[in-house]
Residue, then its C-alpha position, 0 to 999 in steps of 0.5 A: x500500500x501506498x501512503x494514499x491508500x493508507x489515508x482512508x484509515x486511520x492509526x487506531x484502524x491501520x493498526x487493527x488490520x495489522x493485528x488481524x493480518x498476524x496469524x502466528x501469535x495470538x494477540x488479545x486485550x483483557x478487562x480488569x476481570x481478565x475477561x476477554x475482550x478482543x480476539x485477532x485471527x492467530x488467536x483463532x488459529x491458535x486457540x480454536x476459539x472463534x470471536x463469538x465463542x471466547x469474547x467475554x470469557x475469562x481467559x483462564x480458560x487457556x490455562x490447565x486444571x492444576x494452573x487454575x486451581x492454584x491461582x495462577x491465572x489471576x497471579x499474573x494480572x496482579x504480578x503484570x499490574x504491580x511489575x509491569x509485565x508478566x512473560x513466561x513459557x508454559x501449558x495452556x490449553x485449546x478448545x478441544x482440551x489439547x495442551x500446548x507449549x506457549x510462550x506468553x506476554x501479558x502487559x497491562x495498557x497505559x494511558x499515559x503514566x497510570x496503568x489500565x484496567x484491560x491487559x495485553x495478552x500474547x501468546x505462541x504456540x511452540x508446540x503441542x502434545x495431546x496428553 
């Protein structure tokens, strides 16, 4: 695209079609509640959850049993609001129950120098196993 075929678009629009054109990583912002309320197609790929079917969820659903149990979905939105990020590599889980190797990014949202409520989540699957 040429800069005239970007003027139609706006920042905050361009950078939506970026988003939805990455199909490797999954890219998705969570409320304070960490219910999700955006879902990029890699987050689709990824996952296997359609828009529909996630939006609204608490995204703890990626996380196993023994992980939810624990508390840890929730210890990292604290640990990423307090330090300013949360990053590791660890299980998570698709739709249909398969496990699979993630490295993931969460990242709360600033508005100048005070953090936001919604948080950046990303996350790449590196591998998968079925057990």
């Amino acid at each position: 695209m040429t800069s005239a075929n970007l003027e139609p678009f706006g920042p905050e629009r361009l950078l939506d079609l970026v988003i939805d054109q990455v199909v490797d990583y999954a890219i998705l912002v969570l409320d304070a509640d960490g219910k999700i309320v955006t879902w990029n197609v890699g987050a689709h790929r990824i996952n296997g959850y359609t828009p529909k079917e996630i939006i609204g969820q608490p995204y703890a659903v990626f996380f196993t049993d023994e992980d939810r149990r624990a508390g840890k979905p929730q210890q990292i939105l604290v640990t990423a609001r307090e330090t300013g990020g949360f990053q590791e590599e660890a299980w998570r889980v698709r739709k249909g129950g398969e496990r699979f190797w993630a490295g993931v990014l969460v990242t709360p949202l600033r508005a100048g120098r005070r953090s936001s409520t919604p948080r950046r989540c990303g996350a790449r699957a590196t591998s998968s196993t079925s057990s």
